[in-house]
C-alpha positions as a Markdown table, in Angstrom:
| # | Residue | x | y | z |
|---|---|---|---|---|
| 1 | Unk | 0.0 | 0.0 | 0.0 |
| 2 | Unk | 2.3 | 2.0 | 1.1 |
| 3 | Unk | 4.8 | 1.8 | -2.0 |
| 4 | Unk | 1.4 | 2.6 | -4.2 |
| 5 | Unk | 1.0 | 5.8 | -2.3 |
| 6 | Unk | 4.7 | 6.8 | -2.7 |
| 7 | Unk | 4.7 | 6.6 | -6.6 |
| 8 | Unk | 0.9 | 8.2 | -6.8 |
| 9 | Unk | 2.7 | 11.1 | -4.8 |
| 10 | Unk | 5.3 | 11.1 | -7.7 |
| 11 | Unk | 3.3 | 10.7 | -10.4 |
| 12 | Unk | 0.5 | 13.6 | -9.3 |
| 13 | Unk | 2.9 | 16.1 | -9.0 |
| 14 | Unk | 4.7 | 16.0 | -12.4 |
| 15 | Unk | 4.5 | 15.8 | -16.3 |
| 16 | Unk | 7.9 | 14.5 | -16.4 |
| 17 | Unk | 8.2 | 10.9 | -17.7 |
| 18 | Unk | 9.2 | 8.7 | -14.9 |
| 19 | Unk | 11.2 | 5.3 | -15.4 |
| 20 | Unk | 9.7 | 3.9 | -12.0 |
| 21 | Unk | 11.7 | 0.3 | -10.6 |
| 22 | Unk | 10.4 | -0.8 | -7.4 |
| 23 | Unk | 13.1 | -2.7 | -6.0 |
| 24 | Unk | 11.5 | -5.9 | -4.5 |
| 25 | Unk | 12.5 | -9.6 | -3.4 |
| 26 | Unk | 9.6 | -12.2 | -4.5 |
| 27 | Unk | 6.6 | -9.3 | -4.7 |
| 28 | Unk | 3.2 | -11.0 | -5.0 |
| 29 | Unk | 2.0 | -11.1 | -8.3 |
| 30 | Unk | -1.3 | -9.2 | -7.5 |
| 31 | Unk | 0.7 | -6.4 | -5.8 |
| 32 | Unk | 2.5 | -6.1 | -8.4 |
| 33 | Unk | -1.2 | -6.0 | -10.7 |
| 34 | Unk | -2.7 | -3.3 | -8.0 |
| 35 | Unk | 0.7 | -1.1 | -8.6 |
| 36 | Unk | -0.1 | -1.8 | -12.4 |
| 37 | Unk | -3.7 | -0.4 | -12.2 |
| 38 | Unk | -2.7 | 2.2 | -9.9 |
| 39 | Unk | -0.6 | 3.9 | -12.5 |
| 40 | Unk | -1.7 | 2.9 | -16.0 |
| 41 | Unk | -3.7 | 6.5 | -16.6 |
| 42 | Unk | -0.4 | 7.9 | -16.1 |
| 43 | Unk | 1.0 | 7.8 | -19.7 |
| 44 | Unk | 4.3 | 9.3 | -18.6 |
| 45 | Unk | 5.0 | 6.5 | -15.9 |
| 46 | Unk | 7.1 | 3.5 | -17.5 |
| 47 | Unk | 6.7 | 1.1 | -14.1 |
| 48 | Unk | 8.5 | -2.2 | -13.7 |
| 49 | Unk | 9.9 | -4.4 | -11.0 |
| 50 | Unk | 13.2 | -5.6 | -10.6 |
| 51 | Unk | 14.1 | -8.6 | -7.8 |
| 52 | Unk | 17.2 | -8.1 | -5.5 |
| 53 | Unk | 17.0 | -11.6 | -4.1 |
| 54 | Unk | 19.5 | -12.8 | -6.5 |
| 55 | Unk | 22.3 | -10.3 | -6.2 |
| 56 | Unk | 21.5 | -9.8 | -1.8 |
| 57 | Unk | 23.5 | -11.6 | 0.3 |
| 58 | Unk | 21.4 | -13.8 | 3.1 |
| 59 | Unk | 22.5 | -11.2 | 5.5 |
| 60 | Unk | 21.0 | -8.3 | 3.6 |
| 61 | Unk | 18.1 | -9.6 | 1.4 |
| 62 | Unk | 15.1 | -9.7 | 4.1 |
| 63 | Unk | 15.3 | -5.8 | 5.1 |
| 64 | Unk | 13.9 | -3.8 | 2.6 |
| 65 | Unk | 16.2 | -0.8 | 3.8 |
| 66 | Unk | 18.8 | -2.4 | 2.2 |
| 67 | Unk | 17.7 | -2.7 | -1.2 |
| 68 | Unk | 18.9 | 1.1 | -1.7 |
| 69 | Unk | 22.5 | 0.0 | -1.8 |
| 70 | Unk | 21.7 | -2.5 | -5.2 |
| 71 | Unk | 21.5 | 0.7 | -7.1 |
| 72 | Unk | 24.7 | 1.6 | -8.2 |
| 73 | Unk | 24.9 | -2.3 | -9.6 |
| 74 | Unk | 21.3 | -2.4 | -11.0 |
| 75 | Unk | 20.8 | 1.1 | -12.7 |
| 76 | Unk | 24.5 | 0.7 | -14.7 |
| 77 | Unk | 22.4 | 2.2 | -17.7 |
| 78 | Unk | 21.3 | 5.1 | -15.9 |
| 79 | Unk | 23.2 | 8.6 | -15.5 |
| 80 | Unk | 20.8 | 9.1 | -12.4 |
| 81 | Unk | 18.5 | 7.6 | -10.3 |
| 82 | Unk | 16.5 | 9.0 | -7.7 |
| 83 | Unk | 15.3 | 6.4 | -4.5 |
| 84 | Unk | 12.4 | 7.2 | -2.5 |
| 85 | Unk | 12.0 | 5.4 | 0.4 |
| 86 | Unk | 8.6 | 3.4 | 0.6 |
| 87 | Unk | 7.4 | 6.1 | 3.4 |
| 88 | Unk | 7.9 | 9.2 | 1.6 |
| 89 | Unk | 4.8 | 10.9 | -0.2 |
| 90 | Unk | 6.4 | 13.8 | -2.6 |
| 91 | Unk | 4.6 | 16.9 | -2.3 |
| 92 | Unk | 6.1 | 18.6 | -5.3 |
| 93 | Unk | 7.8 | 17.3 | -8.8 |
| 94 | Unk | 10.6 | 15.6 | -8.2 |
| 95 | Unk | 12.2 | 16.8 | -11.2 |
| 96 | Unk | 13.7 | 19.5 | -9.3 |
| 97 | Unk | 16.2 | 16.9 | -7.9 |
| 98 | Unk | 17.3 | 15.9 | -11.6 |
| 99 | Unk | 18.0 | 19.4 | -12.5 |
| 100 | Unk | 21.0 | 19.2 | -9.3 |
| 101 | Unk | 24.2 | 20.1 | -10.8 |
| 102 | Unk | 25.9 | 16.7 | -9.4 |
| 103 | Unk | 29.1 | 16.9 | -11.3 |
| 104 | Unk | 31.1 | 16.6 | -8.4 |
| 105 | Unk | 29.3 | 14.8 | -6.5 |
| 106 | Unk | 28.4 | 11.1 | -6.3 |
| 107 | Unk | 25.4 | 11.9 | -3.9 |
| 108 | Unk | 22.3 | 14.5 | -3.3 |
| 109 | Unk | 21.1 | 13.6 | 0.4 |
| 110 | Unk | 19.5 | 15.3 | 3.5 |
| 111 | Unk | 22.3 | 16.1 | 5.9 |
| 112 | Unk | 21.6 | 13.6 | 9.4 |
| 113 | Unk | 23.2 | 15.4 | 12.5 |
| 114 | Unk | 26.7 | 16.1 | 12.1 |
| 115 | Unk | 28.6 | 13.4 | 10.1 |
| 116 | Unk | 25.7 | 11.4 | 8.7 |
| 117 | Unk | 22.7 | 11.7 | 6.1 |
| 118 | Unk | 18.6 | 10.8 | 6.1 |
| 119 | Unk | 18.3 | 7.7 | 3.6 |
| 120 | Unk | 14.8 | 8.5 | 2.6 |
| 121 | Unk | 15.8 | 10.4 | -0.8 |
| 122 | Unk | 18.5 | 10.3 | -2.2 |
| 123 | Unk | 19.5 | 11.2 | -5.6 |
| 124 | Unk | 22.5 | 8.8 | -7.1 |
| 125 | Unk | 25.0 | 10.3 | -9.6 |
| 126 | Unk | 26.0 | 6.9 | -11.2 |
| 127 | Unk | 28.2 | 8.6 | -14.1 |
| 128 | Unk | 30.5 | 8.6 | -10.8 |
| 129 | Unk | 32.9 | 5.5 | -10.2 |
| 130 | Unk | 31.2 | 3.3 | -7.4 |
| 131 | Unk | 34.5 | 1.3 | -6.8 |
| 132 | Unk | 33.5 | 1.0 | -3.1 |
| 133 | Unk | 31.2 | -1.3 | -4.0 |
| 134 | Unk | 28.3 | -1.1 | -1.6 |
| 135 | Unk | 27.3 | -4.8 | -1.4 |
| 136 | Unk | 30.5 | -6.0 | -0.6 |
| 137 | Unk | 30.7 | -3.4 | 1.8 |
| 138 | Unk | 27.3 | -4.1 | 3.1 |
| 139 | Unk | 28.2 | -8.0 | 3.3 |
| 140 | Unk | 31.2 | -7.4 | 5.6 |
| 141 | Unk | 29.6 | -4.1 | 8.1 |
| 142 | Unk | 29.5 | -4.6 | 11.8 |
| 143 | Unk | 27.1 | -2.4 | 12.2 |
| 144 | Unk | 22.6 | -2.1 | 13.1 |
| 145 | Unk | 22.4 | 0.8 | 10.6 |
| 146 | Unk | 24.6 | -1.3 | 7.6 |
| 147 | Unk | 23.0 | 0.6 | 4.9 |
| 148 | Unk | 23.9 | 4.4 | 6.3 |
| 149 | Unk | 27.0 | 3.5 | 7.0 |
| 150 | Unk | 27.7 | 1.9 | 3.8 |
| 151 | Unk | 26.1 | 4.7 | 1.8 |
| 152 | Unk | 28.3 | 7.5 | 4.4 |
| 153 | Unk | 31.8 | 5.5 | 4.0 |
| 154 | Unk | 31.9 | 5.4 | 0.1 |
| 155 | Unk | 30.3 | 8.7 | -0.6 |
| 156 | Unk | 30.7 | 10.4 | 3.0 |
| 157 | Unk | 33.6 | 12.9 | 0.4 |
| 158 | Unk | 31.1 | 13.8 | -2.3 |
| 159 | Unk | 27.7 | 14.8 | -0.9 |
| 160 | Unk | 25.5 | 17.0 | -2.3 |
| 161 | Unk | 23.6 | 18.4 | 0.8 |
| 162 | Unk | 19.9 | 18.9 | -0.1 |
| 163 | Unk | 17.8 | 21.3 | 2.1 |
| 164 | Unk | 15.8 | 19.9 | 4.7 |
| 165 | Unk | 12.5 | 20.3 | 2.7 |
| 166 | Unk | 13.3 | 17.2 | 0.7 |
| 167 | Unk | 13.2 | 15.0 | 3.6 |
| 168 | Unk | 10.4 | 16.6 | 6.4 |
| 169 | Unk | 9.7 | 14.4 | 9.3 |
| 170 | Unk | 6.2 | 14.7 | 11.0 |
| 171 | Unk | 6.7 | 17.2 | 14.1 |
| 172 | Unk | 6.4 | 14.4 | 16.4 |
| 173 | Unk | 10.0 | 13.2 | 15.3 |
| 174 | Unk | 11.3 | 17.0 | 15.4 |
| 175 | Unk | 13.6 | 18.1 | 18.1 |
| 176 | Unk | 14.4 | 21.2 | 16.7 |
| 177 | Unk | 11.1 | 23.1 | 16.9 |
| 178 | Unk | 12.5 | 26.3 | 15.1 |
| 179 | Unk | 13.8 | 24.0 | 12.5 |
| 180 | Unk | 10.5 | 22.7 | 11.8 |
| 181 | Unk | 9.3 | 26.7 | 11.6 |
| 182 | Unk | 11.3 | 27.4 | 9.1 |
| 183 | Unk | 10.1 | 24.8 | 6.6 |
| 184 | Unk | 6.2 | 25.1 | 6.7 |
| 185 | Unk | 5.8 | 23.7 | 3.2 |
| 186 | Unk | 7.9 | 20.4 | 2.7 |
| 187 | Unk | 9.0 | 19.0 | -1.1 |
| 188 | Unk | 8.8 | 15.7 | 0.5 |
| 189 | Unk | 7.7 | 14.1 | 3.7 |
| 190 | Unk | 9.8 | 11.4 | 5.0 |
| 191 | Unk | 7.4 | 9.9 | 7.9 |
| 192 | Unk | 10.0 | 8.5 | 10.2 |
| 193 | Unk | 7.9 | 8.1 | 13.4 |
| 194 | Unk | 7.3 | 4.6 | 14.7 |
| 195 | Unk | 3.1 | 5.9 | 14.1 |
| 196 | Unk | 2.5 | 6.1 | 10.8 |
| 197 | Unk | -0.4 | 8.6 | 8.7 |
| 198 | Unk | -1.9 | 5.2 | 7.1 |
| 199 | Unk | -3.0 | 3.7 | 11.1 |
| 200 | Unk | -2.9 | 7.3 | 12.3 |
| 201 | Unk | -4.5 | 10.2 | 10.3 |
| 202 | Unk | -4.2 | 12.3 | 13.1 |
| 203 | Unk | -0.5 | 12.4 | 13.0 |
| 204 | Unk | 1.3 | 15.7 | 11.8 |
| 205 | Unk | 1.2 | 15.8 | 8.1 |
| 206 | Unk | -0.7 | 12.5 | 7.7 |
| 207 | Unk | -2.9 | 14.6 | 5.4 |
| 208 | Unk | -0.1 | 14.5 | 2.7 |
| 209 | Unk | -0.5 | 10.7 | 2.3 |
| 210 | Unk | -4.3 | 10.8 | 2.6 |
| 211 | Unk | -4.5 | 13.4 | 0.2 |
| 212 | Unk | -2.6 | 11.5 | -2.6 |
| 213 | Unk | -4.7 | 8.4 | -1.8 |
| 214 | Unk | -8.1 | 9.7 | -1.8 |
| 215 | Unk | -10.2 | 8.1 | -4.5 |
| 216 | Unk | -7.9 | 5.4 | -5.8 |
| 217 | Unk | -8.0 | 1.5 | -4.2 |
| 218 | Unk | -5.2 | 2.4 | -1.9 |
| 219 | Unk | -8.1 | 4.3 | 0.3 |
| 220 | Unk | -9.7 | 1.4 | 0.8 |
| 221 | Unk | -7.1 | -1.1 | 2.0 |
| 222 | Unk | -5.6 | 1.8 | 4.6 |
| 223 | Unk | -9.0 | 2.0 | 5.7 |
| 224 | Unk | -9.2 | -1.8 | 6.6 |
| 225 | Unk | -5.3 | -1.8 | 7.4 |
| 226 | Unk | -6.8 | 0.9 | 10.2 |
| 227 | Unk | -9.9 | -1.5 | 11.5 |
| 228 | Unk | -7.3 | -4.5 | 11.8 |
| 229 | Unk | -4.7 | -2.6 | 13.3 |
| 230 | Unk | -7.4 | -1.3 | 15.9 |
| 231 | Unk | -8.7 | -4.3 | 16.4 |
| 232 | Unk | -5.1 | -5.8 | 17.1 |
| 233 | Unk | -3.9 | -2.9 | 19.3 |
| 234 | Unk | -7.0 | -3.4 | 21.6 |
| 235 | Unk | -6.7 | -7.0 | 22.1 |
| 236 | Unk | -3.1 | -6.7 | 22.8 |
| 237 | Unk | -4.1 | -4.1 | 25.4 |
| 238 | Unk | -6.9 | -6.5 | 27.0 |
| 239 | Unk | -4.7 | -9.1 | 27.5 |
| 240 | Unk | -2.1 | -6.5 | 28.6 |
| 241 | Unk | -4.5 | -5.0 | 31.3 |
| 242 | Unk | -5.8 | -8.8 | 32.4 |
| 243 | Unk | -2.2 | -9.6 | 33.3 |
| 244 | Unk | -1.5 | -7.2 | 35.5 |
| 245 | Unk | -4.6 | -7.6 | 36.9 |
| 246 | Unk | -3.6 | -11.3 | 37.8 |
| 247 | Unk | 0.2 | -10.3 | 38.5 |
| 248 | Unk | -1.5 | -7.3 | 41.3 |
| 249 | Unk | -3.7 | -10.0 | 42.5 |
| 250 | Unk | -1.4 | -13.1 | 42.6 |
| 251 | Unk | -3.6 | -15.3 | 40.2 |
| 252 | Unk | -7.1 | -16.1 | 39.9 |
């Protein structure tokens, strides 16, 4: 659902033509079908699907995060490519980021604190020499977060720093209030909170994602994605409440 959402966000916000790969291991055929009807009015959208599963190792193939650091080996056609992570909704055309004047620069990213970056868009100059290559980095990092620092260690030099806009958090995940001020109308929101806008519609800038569902299929399966996640949340918190009821009472 939430990769449908991502490339109607694209797709709604520019003329462009868009050469869209969603990087994938095993996708279900009728995913792939709803991501099919989803986007076929859009003549200027060539979508197809391309499985990592083959060139992954076992220690990297079942996190989707991951998948980010195939590109360099999979786009080798390409002079650009541009990954959007599956919980980003673009707000405006994402042409702007092709129009970057990368030519010294093997990387277009957010900047992350002080020596890091936000891996929700980034924008991949791949007329640049990838010699680090990033799976066999990947395969041999020591590290939770293998993909940032895999993506920071060969590119870390040549980074392009986009401004914050391209990569918005909800307020929720915002420490810096002032910096959050300053950027009242986001390019592209990046929902990095552990709630998301598809279970939560209350959340800060949930309306984005609602806005560039409304009226398609997707509304419909978020909808029942809602009533089950509900439904699960409350039962969990039944049982929850019902065993520290025993637990303060010492049984039955």
């Amino acid at each position: 659902i939430q990769v449908g959402a991502t490339i109607l966000s694209v797709l709604k916000n520019s003329t462009a033509n868009h050469d869209i790969i969603v990087l994938n291991k095993n996708m279900l055929e009728k995913n792939k079908d709803m991501l099919g009807r989803l986007t076929q009015k859009y003549e200027h959208c060539n979508l197809r699907f391309y499985d990592v599963g083959h060139i992954m190792s076992d220690k990297l193939e079942n996190c989707v995060e991951y998948y980010k650091i195939t590109i360099p080996d999979v786009f080798t056609n390409y002079s650009r490519a541009i990954y959007l992570d599956y919980q980003t909704i673009a707000v405006e055309d994402i042409e702007q980021l092709y129009k970057i004047d990368l030519a010294d620069y093997m990387l277009a990213a957010v900047k992350y604190g002080e020596d890091s970056i936000k891996l929700g868009v980034l924008v991949f100059n791949l007329e640049k020499d990838y010699s680090h290559n990033l799976l066999q980095m990947a395969s041999t990092a020591k590290t939770e977060y293998i993909d940032r620092q895999v993506i920071n260690d060969a590119c870390s030099e040549s980074i392009y720093f986009l401004d914050e806009e391209w990569s918005m958090p909800p307020l929720e995940d915002i420490e810096d209030e002032a910096l959050y001020l300053s950027y009242p109308n986001p390019k592209i929101v990046y929902y990095t909170t552990e709630e998301k806008p598809w279970y939560n519609p209350k959340l800060d800038k949930a309306r984005y994602y609602w806005n560039t569902i409304r009226g398609t299929e997707l509304q419909e399966l978020t909808i029942n994605a809602q009533i089950i996640n509900i439904t699960t949340s409350y039962t969990k918190k039944v049982f929850k409440d019902c065993h520290q009821f025993l637990v303060d009472k010492g049984g039955w």
